[in-house]
C-alpha positions as protocol buffer text, in pm:
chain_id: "A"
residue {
  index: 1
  type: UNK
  ca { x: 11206 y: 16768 z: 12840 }
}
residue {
  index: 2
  type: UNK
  ca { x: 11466 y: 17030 z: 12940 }
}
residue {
  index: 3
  type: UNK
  ca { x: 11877 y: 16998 z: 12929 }
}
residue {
  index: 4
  type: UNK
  ca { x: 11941 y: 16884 z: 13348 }
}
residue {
  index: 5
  type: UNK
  ca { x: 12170 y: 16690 z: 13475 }
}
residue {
  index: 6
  type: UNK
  ca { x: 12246 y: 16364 z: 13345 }
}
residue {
  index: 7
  type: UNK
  ca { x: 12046 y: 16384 z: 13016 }
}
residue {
  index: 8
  type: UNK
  ca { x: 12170 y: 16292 z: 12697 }
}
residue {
  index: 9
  type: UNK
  ca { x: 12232 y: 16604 z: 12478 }
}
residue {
  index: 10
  type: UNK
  ca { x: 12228 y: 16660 z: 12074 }
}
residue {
  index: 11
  type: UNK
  ca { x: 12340 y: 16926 z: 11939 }
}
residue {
  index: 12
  type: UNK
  ca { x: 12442 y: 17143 z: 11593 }
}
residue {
  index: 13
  type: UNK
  ca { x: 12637 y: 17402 z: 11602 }
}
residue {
  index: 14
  type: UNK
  ca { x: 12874 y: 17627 z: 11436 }
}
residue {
  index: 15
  type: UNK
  ca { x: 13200 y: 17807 z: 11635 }
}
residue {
  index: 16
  type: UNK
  ca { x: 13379 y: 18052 z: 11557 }
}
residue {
  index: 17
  type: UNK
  ca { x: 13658 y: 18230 z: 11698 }
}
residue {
  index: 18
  type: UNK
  ca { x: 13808 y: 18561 z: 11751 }
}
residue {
  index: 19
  type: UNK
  ca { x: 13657 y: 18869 z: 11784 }
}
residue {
  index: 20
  type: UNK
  ca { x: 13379 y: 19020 z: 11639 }
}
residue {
  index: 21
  type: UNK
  ca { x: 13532 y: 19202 z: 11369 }
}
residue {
  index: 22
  type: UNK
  ca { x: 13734 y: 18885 z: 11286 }
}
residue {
  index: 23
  type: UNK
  ca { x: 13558 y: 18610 z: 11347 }
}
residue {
  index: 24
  type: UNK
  ca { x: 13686 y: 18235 z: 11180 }
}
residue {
  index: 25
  type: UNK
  ca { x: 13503 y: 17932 z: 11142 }
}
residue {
  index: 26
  type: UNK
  ca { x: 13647 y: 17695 z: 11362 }
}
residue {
  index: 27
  type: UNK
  ca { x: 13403 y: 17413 z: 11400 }
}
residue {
  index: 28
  type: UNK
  ca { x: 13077 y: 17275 z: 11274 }
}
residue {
  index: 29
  type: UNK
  ca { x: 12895 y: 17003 z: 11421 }
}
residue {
  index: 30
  type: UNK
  ca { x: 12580 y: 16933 z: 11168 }
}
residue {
  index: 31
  type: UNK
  ca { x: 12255 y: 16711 z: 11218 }
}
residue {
  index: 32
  type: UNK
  ca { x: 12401 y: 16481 z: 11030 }
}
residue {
  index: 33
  type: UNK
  ca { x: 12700 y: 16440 z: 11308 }
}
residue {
  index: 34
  type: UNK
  ca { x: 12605 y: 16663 z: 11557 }
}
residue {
  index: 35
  type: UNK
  ca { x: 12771 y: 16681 z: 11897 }
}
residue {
  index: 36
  type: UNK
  ca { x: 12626 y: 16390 z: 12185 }
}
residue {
  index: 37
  type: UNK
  ca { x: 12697 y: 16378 z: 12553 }
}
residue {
  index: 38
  type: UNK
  ca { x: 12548 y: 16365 z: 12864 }
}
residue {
  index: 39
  type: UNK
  ca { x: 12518 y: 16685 z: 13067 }
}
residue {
  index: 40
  type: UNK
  ca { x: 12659 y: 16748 z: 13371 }
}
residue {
  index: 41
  type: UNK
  ca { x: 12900 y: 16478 z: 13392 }
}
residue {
  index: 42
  type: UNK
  ca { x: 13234 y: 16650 z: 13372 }
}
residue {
  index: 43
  type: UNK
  ca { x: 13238 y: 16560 z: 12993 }
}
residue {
  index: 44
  type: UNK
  ca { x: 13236 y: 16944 z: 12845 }
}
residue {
  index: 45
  type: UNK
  ca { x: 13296 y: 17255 z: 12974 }
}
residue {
  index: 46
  type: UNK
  ca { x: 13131 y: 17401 z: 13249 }
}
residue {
  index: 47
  type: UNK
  ca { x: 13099 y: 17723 z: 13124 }
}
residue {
  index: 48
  type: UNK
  ca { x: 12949 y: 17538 z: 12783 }
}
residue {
  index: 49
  type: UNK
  ca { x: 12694 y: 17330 z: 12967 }
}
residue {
  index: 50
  type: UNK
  ca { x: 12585 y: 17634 z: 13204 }
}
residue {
  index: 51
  type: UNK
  ca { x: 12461 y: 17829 z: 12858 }
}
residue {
  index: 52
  type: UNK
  ca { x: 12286 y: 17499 z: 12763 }
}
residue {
  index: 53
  type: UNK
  ca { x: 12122 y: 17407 z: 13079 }
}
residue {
  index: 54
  type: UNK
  ca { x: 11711 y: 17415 z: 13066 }
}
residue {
  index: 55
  type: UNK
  ca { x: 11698 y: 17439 z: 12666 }
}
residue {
  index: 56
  type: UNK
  ca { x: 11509 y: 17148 z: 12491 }
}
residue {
  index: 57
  type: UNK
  ca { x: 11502 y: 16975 z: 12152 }
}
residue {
  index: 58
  type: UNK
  ca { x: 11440 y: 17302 z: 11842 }
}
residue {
  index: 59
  type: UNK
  ca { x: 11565 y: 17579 z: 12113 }
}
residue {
  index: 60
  type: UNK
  ca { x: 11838 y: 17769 z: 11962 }
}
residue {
  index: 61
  type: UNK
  ca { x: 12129 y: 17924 z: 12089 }
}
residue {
  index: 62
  type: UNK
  ca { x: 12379 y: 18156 z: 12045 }
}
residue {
  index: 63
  type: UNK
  ca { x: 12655 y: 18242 z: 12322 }
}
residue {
  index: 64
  type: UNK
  ca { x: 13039 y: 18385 z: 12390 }
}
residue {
  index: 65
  type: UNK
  ca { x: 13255 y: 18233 z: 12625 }
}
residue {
  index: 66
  type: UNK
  ca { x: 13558 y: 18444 z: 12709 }
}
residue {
  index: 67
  type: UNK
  ca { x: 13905 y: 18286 z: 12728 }
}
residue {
  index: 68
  type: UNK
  ca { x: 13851 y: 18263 z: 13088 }
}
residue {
  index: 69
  type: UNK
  ca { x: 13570 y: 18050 z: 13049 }
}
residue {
  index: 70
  type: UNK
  ca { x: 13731 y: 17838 z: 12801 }
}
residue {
  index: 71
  type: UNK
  ca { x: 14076 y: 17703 z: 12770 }
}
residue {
  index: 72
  type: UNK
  ca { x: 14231 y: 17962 z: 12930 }
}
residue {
  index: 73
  type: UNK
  ca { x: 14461 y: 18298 z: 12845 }
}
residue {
  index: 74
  type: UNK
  ca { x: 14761 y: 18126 z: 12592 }
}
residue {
  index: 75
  type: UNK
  ca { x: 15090 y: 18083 z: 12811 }
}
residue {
  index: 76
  type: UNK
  ca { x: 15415 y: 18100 z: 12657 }
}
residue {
  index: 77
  type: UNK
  ca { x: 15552 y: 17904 z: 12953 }
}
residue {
  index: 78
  type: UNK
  ca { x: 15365 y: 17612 z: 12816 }
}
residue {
  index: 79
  type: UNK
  ca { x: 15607 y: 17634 z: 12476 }
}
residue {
  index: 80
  type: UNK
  ca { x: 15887 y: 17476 z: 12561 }
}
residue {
  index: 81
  type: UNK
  ca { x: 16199 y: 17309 z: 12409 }
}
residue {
  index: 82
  type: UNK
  ca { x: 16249 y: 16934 z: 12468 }
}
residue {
  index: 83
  type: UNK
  ca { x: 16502 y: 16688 z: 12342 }
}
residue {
  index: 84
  type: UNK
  ca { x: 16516 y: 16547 z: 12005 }
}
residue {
  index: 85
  type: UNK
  ca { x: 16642 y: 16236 z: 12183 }
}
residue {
  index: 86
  type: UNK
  ca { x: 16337 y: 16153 z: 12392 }
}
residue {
  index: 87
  type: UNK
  ca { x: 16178 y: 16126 z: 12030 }
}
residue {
  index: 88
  type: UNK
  ca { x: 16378 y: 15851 z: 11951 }
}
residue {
  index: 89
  type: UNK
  ca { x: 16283 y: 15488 z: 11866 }
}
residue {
  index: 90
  type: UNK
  ca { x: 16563 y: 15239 z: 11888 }
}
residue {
  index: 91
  type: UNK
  ca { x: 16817 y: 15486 z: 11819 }
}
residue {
  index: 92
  type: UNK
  ca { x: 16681 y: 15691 z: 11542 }
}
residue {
  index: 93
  type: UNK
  ca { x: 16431 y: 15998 z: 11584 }
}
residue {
  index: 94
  type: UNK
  ca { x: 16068 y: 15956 z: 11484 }
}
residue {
  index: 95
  type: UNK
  ca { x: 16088 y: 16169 z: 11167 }
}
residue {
  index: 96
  type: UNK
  ca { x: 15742 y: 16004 z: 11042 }
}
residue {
  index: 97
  type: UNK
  ca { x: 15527 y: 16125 z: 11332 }
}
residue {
  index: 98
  type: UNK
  ca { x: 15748 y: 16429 z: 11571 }
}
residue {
  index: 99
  type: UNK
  ca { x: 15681 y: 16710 z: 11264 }
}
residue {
  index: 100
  type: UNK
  ca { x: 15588 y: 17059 z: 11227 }
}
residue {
  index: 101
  type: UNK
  ca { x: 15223 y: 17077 z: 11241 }
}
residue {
  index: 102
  type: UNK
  ca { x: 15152 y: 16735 z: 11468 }
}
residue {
  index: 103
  type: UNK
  ca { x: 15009 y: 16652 z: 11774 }
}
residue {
  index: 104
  type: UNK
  ca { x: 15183 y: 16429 z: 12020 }
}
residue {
  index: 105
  type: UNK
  ca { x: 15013 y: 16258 z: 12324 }
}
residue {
  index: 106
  type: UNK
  ca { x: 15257 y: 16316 z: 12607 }
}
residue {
  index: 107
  type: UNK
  ca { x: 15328 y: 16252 z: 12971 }
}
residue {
  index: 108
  type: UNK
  ca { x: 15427 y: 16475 z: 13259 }
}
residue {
  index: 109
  type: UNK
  ca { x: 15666 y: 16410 z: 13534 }
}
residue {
  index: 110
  type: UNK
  ca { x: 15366 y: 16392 z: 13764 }
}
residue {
  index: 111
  type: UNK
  ca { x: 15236 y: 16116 z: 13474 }
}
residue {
  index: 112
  type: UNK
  ca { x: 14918 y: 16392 z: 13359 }
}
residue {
  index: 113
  type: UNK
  ca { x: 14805 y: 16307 z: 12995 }
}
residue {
  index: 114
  type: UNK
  ca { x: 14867 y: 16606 z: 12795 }
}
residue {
  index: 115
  type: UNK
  ca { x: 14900 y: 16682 z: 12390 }
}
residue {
  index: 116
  type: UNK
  ca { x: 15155 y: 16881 z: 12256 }
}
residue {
  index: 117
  type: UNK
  ca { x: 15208 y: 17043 z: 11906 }
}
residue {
  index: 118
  type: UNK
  ca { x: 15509 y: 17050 z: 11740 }
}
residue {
  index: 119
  type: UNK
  ca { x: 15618 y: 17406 z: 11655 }
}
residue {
  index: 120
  type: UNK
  ca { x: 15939 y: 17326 z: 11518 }
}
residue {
  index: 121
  type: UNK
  ca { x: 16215 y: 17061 z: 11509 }
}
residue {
  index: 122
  type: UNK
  ca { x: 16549 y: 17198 z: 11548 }
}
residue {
  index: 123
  type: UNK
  ca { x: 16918 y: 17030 z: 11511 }
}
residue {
  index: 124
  type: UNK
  ca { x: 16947 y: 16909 z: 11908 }
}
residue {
  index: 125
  type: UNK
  ca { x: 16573 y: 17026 z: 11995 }
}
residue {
  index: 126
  type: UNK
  ca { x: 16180 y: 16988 z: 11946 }
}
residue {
  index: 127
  type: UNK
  ca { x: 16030 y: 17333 z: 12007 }
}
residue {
  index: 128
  type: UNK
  ca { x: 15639 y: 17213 z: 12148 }
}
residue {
  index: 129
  type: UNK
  ca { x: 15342 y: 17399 z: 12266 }
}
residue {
  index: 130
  type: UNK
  ca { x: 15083 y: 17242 z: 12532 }
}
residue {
  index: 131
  type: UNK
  ca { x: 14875 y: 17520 z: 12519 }
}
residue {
  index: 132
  type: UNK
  ca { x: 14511 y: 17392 z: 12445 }
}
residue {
  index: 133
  type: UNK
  ca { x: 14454 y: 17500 z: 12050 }
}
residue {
  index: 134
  type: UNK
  ca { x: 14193 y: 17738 z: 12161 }
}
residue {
  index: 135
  type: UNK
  ca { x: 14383 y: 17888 z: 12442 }
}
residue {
  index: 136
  type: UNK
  ca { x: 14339 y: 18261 z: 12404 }
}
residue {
  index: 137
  type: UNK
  ca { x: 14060 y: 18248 z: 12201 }
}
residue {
  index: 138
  type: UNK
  ca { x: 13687 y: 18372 z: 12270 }
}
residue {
  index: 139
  type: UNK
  ca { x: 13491 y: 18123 z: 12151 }
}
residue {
  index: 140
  type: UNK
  ca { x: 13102 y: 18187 z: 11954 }
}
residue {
  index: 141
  type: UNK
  ca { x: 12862 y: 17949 z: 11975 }
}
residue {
  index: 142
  type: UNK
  ca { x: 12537 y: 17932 z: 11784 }
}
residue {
  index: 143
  type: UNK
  ca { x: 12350 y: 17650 z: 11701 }
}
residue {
  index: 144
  type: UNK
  ca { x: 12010 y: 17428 z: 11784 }
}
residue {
  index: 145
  type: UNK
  ca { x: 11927 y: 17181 z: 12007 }
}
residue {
  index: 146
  type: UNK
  ca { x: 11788 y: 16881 z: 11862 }
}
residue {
  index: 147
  type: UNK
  ca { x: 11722 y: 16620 z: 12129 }
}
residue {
  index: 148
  type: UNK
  ca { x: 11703 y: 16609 z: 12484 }
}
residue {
  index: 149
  type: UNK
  ca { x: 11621 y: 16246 z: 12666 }
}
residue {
  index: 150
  type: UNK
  ca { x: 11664 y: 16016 z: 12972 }
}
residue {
  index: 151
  type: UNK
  ca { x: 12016 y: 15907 z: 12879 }
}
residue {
  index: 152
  type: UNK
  ca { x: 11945 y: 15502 z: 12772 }
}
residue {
  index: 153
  type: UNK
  ca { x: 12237 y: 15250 z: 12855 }
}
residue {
  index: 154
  type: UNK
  ca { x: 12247 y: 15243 z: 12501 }
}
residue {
  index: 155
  type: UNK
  ca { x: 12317 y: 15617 z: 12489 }
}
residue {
  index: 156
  type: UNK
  ca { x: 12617 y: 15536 z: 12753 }
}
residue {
  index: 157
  type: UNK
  ca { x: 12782 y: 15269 z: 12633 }
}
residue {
  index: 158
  type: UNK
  ca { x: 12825 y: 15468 z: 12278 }
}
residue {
  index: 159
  type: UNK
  ca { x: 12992 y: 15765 z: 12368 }
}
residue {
  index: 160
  type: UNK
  ca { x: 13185 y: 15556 z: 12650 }
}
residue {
  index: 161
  type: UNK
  ca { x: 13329 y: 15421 z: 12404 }
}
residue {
  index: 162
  type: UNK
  ca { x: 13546 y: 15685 z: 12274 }
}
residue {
  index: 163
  type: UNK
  ca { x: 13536 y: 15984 z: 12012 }
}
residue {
  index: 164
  type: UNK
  ca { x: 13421 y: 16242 z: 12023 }
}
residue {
  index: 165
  type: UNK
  ca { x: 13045 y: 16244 z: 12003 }
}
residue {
  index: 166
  type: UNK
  ca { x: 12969 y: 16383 z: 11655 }
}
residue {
  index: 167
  type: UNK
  ca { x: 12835 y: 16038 z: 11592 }
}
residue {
  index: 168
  type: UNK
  ca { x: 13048 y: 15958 z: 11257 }
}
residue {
  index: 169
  type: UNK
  ca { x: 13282 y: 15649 z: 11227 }
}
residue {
  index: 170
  type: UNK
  ca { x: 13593 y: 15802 z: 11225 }
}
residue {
  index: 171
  type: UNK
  ca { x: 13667 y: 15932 z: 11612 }
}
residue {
  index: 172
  type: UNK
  ca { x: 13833 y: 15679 z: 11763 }
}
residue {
  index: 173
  type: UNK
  ca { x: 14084 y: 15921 z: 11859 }
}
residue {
  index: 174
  type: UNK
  ca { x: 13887 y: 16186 z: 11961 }
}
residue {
  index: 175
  type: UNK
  ca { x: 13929 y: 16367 z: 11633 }
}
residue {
  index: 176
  type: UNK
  ca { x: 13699 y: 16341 z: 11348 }
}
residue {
  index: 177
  type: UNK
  ca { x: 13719 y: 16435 z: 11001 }
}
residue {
  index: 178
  type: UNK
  ca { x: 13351 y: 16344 z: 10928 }
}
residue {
  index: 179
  type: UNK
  ca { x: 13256 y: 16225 z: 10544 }
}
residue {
  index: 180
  type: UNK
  ca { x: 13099 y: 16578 z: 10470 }
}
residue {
  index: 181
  type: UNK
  ca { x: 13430 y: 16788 z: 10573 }
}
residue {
  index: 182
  type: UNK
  ca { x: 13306 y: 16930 z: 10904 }
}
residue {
  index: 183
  type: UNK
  ca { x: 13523 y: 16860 z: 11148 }
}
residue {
  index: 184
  type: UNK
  ca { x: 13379 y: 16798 z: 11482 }
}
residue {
  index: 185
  type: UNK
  ca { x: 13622 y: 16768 z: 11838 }
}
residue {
  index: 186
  type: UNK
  ca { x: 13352 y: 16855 z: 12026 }
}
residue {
  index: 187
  type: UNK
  ca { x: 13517 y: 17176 z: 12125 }
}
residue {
  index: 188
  type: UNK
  ca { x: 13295 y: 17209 z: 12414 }
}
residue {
  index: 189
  type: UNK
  ca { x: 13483 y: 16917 z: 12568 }
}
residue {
  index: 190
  type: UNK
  ca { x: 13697 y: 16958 z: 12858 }
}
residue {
  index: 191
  type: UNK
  ca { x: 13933 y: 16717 z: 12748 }
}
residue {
  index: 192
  type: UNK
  ca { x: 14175 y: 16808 z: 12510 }
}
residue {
  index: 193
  type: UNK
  ca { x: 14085 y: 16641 z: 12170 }
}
């Protein structure tokens, strides 16, 4: 059976980013937790997907998908400066969770879902970037298909019900730190995990 539409998918794979020269190790999805969905259902990138498509379980593959094809060129419009007050929780600033290095779920003024990540917090200020983390980056695929089926209700009803895929207990919100230190955010996923 070949990746088509509506299939369920398993995959291994390792990314890596940058160019060739300097390439970094970004993400691995394993056998162990390897990287589920169902093709063709808006779920990953369409660019991801289309370098997938007619491949079945022990076909390997090894791709590049330009910026353009990924998350996009990085935007320094998207870095912007907010208030430290719309942090706040009864009165005081959220010191525990609005840090350097975090990831905040946000909303837009249209009321779009988006994740920021705190660059910096300042004295009046909270300097965030809603860039997607791979923005700007060309990503390298190259991994194995390792099964390829008639997606079961079964199938559906798992990875409906959140994470990220990489089959491993800990993705409830859509980030995984698996037991074996891969970390798996599907990266092929068009949302942004």
């Amino acid at each position: 059976m070949t990746i088509t539409t509506n299939k369920f998918v398993s995959v291994s794979y390792d990314l890596n980013v940058g160019e060739d020269d300097e390439r970094e190790l970004m993400e691995r999805a394993t056998t162990e937790h390897p990287l589920q969905f169902i093709f063709g259902v808006g779920a990953m990138l369409p660019s991801f997907e289309q370098q997938l498509k007619g491949l079945a379980a022990g076909d390997t593959f090894r791709f590049t998908l330009a910026p353009k094809d990924a998350y996009g060129e990085y935007m320094e419009e998207n870095v912007v400066e907010l208030p430290k007050k719309i942090f706040e929780i009864e009165g005081a600033f959220d010191e525990e969770f609005i840090k350097e290095g975090n990831t905040v779920p946000m909303m837009d003024s249209e009321g779009q879902q988006m994740n920021g990540s705190v660059l910096e917090v300042k004295d009046d200020t909270v300097l965030m970037d809603f860039n997607h983390p791979l923005a700007g980056e060309t990503l390298h695929f190259n991994g194995h298909v390792l099964d390829v089926h008639e997606a079961t209700a079964e199938d559906i009803a798992g990875l409906a019900a959140g994470g990220c895929g990489c089959d491993c207990a800990d993705c409830e919100d859509g980030d995984c730190d698996c037991e074996d230190g891969t970390h798996s955010s599907g990266c092929g996923s068009s949302c942004n995990c």
